[in-house]
Gaussian input, Z-matrix of N, CA and C with variables (Angstrom, degrees):
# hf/3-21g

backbone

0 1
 N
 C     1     B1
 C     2     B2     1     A1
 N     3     B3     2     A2     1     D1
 C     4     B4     3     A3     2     D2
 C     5     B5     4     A4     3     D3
 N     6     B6     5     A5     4     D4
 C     7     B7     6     A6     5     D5
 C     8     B8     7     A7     6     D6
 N     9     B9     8     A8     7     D7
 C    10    B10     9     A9     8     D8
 C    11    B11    10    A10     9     D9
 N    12    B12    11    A11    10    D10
 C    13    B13    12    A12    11    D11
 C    14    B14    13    A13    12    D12
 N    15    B15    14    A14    13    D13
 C    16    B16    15    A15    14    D14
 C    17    B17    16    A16    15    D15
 N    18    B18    17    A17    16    D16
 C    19    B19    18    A18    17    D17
 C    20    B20    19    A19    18    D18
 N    21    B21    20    A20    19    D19
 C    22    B22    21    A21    20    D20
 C    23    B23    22    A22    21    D21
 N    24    B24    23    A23    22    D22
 C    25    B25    24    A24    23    D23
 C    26    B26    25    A25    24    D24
 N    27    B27    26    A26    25    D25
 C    28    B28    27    A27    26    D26
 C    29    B29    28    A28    27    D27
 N    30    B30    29    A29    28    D28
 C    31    B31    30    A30    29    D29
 C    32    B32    31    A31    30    D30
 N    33    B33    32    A32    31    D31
 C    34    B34    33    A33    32    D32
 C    35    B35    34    A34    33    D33
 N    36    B36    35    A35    34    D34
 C    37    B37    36    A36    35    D35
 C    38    B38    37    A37    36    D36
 N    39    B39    38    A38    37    D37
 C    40    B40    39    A39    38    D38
 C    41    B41    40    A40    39    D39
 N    42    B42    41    A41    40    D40
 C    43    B43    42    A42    41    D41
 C    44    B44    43    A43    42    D42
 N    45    B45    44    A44    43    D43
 C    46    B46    45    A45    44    D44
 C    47    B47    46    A46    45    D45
 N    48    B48    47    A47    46    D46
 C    49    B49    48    A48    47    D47
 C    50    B50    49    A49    48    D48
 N    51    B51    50    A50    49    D49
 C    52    B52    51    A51    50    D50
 C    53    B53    52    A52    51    D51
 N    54    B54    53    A53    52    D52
 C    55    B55    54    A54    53    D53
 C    56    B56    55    A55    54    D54
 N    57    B57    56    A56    55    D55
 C    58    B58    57    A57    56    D56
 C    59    B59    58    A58    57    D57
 N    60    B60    59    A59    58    D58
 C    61    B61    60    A60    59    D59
 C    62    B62    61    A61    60    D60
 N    63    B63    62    A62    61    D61
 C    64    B64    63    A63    62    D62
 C    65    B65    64    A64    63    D63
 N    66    B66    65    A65    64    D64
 C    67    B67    66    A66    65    D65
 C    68    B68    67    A67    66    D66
 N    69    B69    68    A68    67    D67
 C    70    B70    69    A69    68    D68
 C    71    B71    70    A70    69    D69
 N    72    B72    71    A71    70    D70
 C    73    B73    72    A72    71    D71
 C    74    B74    73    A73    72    D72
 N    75    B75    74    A74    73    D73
 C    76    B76    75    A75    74    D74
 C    77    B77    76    A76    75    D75
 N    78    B78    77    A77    76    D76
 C    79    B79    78    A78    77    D77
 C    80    B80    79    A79    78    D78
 N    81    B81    80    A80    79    D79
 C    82    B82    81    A81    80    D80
 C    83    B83    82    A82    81    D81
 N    84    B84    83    A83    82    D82
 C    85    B85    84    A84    83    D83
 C    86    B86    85    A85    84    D84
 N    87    B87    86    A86    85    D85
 C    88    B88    87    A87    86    D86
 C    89    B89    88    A88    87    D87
 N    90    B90    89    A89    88    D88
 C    91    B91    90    A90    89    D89
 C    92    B92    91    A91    90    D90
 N    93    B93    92    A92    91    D91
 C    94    B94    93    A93    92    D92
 C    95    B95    94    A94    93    D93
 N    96    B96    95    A95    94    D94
 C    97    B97    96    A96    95    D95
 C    98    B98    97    A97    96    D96
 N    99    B99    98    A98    97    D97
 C   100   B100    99    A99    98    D98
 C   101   B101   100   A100    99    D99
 N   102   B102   101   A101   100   D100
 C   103   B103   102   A102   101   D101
 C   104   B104   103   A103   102   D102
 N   105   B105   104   A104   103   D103
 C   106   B106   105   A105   104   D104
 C   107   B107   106   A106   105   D105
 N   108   B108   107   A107   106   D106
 C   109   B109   108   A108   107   D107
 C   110   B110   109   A109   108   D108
 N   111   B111   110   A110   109   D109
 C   112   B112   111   A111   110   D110
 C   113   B113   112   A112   111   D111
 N   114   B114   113   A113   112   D112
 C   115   B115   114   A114   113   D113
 C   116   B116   115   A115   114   D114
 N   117   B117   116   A116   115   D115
 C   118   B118   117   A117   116   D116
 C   119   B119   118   A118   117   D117
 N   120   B120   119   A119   118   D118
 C   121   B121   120   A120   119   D119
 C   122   B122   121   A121   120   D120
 N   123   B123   122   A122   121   D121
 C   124   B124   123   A123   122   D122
 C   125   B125   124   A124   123   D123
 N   126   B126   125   A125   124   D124
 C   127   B127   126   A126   125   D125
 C   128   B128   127   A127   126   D126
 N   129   B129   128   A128   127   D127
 C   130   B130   129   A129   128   D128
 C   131   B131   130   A130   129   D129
 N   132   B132   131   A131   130   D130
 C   133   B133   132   A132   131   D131
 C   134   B134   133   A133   132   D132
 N   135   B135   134   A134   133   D133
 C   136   B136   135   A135   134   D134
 C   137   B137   136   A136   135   D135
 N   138   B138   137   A137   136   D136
 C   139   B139   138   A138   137   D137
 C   140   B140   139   A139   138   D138
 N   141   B141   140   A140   139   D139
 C   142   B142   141   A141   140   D140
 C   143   B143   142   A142   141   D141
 N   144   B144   143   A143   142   D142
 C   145   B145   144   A144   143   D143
 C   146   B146   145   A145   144   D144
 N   147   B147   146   A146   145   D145
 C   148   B148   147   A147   146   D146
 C   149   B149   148   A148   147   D147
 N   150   B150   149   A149   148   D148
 C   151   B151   150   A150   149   D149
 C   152   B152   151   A151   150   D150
 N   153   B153   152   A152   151   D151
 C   154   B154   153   A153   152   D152
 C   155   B155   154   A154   153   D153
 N   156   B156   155   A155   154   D154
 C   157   B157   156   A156   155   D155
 C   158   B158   157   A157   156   D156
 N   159   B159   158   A158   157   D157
 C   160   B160   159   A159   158   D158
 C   161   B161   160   A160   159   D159
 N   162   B162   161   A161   160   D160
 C   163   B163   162   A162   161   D161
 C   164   B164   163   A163   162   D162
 N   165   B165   164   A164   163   D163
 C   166   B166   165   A165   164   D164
 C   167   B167   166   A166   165   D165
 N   168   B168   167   A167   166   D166
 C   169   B169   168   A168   167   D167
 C   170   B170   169   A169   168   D168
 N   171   B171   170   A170   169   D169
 C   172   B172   171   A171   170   D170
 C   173   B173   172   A172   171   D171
 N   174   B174   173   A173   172   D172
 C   175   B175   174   A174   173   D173
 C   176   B176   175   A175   174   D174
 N   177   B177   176   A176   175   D175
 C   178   B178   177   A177   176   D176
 C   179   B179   178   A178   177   D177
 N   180   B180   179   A179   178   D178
 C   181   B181   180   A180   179   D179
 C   182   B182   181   A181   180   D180
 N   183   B183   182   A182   181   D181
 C   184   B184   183   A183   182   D182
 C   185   B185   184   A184   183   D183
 N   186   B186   185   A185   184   D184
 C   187   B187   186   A186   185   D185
 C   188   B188   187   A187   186   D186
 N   189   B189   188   A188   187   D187
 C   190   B190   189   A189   188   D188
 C   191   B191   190   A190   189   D189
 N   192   B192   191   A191   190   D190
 C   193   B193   192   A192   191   D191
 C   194   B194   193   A193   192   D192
 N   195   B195   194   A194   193   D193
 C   196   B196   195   A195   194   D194
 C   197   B197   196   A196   195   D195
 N   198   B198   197   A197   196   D196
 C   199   B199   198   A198   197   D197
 C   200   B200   199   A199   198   D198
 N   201   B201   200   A200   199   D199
 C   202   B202   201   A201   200   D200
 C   203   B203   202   A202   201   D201
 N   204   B204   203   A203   202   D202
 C   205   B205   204   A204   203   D203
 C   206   B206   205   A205   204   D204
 N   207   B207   206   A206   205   D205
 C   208   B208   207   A207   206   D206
 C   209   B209   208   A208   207   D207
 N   210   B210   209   A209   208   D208
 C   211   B211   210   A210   209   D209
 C   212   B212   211   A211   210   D210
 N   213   B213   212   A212   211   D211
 C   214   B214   213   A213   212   D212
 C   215   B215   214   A214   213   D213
 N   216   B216   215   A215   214   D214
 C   217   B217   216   A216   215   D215
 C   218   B218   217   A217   216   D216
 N   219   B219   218   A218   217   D217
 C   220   B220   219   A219   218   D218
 C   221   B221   220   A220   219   D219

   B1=1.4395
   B2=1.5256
   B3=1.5148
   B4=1.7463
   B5=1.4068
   B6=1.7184
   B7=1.7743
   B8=1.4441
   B9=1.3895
   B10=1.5430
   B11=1.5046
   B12=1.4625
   B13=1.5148
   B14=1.7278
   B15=1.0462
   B16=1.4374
   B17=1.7563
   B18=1.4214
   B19=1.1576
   B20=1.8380
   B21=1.5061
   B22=1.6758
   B23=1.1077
   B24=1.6369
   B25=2.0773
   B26=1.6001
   B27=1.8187
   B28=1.5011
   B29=1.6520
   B30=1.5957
   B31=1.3799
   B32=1.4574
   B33=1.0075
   B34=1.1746
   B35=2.0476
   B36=1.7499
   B37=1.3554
   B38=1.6889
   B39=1.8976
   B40=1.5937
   B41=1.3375
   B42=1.4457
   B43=1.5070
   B44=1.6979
   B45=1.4511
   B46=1.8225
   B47=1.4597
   B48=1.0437
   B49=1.2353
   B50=1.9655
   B51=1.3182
   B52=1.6610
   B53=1.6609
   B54=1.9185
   B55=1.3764
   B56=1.9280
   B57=0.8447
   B58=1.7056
   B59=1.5115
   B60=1.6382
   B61=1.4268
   B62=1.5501
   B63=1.2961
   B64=1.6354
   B65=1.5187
   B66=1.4512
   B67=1.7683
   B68=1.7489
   B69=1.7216
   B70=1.3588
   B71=2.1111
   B72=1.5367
   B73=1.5988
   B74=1.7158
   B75=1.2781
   B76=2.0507
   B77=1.3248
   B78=1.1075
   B79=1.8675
   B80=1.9130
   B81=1.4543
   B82=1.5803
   B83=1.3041
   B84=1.5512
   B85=1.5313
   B86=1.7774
   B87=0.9925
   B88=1.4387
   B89=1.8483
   B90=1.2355
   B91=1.7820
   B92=1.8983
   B93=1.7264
   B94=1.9531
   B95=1.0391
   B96=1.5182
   B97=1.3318
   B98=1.7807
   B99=1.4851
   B100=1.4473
   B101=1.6966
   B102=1.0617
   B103=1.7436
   B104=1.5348
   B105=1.7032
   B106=1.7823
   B107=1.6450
   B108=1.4801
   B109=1.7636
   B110=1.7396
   B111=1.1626
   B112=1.9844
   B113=2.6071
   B114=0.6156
   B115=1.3851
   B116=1.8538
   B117=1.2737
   B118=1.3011
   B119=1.9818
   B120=1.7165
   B121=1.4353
   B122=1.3780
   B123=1.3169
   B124=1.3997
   B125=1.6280
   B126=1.8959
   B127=1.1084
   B128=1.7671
   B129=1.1717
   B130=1.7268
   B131=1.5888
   B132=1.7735
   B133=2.0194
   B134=1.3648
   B135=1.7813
   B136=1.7113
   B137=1.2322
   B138=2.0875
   B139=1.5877
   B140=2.0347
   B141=1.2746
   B142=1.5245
   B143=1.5396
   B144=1.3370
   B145=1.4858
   B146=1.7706
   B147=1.9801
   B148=1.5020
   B149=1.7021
   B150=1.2222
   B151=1.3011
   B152=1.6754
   B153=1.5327
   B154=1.3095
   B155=1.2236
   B156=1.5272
   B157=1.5259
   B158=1.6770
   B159=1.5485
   B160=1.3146
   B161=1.5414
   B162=0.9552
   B163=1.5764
   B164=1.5769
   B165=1.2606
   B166=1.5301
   B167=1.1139
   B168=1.0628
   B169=2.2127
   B170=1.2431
   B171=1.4995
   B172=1.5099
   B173=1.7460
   B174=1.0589
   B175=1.4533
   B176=1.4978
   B177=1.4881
   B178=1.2987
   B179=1.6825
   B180=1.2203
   B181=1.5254
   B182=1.5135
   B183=1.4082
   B184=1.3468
   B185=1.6438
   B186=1.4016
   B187=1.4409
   B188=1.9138
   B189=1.1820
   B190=1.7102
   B191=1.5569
   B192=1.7272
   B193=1.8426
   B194=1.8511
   B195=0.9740
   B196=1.4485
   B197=2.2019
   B198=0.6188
   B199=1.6836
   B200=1.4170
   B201=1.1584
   B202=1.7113
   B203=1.4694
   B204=1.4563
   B205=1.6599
   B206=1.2979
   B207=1.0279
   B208=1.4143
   B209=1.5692
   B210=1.2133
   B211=1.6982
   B212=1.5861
   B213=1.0153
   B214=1.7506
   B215=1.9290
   B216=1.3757
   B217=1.5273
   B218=1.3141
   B219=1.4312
   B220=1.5587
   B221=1.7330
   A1=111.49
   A2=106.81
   A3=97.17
   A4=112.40
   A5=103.89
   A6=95.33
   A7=90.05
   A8=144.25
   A9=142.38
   A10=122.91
   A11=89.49
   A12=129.55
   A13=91.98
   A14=81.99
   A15=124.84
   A16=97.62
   A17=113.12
   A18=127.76
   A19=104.81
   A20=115.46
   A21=107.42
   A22=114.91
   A23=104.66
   A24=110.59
   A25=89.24
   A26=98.71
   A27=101.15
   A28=121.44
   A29=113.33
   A30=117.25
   A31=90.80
   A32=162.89
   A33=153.85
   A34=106.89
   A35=94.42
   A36=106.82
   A37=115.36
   A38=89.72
   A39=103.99
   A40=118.73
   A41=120.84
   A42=160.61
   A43=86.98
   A44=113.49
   A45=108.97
   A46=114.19
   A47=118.19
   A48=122.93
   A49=115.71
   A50=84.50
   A51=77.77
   A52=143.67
   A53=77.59
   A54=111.75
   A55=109.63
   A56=74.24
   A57=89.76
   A58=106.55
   A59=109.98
   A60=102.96
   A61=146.39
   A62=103.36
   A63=118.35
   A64=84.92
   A65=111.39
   A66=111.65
   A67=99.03
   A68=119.57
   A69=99.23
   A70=90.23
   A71=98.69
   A72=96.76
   A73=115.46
   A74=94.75
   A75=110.17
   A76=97.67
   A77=128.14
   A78=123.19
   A79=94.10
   A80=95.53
   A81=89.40
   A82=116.05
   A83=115.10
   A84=100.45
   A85=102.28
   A86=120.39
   A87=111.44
   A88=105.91
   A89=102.67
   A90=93.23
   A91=90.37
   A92=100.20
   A93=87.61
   A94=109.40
   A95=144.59
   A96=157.06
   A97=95.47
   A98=97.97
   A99=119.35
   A100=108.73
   A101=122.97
   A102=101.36
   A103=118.23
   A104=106.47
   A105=111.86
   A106=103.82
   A107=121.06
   A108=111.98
   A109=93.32
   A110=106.33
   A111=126.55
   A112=75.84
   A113=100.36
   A114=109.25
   A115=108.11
   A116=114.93
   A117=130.67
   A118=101.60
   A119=106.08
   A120=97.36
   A121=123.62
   A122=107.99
   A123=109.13
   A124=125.79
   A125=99.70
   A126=98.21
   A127=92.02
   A128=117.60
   A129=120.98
   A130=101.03
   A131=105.60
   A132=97.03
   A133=117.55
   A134=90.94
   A135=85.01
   A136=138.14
   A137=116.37
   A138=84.66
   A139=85.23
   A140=109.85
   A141=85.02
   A142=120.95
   A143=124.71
   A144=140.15
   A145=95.10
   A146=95.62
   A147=77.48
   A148=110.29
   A149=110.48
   A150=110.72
   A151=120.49
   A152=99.33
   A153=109.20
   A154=123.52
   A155=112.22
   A156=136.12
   A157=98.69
   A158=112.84
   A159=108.43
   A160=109.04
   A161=159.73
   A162=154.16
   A163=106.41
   A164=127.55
   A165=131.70
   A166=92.79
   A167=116.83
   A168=115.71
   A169=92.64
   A170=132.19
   A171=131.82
   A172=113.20
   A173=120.82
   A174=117.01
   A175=116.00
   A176=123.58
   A177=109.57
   A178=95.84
   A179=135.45
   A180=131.90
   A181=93.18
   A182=126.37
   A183=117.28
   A184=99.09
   A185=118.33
   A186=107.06
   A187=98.88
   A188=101.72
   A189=102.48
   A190=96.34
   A191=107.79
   A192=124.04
   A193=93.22
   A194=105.42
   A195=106.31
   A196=94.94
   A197=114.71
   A198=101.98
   A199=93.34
   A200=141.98
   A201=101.50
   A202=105.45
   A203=108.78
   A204=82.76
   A205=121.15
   A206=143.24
   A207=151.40
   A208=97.81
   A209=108.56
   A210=116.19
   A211=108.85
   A212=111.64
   A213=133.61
   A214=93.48
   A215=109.76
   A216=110.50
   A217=110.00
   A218=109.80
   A219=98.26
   A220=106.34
   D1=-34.94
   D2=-176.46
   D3=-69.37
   D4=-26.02
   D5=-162.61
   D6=-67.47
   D7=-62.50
   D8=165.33
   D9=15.96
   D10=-73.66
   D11=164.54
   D12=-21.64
   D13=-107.59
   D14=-165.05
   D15=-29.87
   D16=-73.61
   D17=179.53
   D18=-32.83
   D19=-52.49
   D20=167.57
   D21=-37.68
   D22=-60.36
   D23=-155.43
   D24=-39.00
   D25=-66.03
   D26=-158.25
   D27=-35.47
   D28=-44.53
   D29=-174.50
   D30=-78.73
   D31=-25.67
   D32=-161.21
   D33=-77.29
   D34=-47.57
   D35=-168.42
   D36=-76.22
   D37=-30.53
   D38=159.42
   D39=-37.66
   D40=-85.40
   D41=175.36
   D42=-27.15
   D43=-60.78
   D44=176.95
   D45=-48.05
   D46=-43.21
   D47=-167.51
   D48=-86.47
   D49=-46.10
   D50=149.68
   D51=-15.47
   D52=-69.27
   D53=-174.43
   D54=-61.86
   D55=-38.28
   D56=-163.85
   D57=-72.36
   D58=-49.40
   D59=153.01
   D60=-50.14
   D61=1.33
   D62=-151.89
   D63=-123.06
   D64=-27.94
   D65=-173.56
   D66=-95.20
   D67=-7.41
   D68=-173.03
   D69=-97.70
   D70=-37.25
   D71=169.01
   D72=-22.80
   D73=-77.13
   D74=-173.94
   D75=-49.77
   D76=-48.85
   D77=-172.90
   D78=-46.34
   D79=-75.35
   D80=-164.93
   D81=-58.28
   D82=-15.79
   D83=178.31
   D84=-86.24
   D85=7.03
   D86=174.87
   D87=-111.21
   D88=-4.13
   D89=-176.38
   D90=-99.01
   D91=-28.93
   D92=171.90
   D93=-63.51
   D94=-34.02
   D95=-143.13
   D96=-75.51
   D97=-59.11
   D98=-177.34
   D99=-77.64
   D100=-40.08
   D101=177.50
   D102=-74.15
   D103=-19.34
   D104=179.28
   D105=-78.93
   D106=-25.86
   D107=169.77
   D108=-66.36
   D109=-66.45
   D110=-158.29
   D111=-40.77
   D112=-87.85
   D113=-173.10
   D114=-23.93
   D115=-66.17
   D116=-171.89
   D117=-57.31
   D118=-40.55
   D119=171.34
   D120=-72.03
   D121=-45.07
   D122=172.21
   D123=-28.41
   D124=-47.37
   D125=-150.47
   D126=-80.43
   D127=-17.45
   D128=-167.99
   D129=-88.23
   D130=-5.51
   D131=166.21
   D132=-80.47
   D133=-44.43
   D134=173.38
   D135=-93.38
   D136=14.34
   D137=170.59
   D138=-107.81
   D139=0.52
   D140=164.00
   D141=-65.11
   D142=-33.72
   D143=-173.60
   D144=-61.22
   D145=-42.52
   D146=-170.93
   D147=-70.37
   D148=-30.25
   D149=-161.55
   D150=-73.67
   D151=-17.83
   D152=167.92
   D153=-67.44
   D154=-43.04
   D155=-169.96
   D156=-67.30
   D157=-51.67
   D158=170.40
   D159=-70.70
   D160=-48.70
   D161=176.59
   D162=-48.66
   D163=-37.35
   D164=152.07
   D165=-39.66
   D166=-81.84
   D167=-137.31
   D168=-64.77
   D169=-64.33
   D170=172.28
   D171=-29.93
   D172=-52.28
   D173=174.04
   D174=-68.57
   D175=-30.69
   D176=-175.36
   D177=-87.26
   D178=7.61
   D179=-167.52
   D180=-111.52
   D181=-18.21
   D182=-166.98
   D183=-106.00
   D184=-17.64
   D185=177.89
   D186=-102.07
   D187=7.56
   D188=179.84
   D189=-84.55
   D190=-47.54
   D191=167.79
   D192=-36.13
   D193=-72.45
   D194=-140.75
   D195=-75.16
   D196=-45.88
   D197=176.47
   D198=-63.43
   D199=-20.88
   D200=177.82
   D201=-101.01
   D202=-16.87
   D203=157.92
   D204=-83.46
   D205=13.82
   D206=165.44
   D207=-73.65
   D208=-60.25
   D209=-177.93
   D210=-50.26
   D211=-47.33
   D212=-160.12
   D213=-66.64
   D214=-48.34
   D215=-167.93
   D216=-79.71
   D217=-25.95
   D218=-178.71
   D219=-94.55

């Protein structure tokens, strides 16, 4: 009767642990889920930031172009 016993807990404590493994699985597949967006945005802040920052300088260099040729013709 004890080995019985005993033999449950074990499948019982098994079956817990199972579980628990299957609940730490989904965690990490939901924190990869979340650091590959967190990652993928990042990377679309900074080359928009860059691309803005360069579309600035290009615009202030192309209306800097164009007032001195304004100056230059008259």
């Amino acid at each position: 009767m004890s080995l019985d016993v005993t033999l449950e807990n074990l499948n019982a404590t098994l079956q817990q642990i199972s579980e628990l493994l299957r609940t730490v699985e989904i965690a990490i597949l939901i924190v990869a889920v979340a650091l590959s967006i967190l990652l993928i945005g990042m990377t679309a802040i900074c080359y928009y930031s860059k691309y803005k920052k360069y579309s600035l300088l290009r615009g202030d260099c192309q209306r800097h172009n164009t007032a001195h040729l304004l100056v230059s013709d008259a």
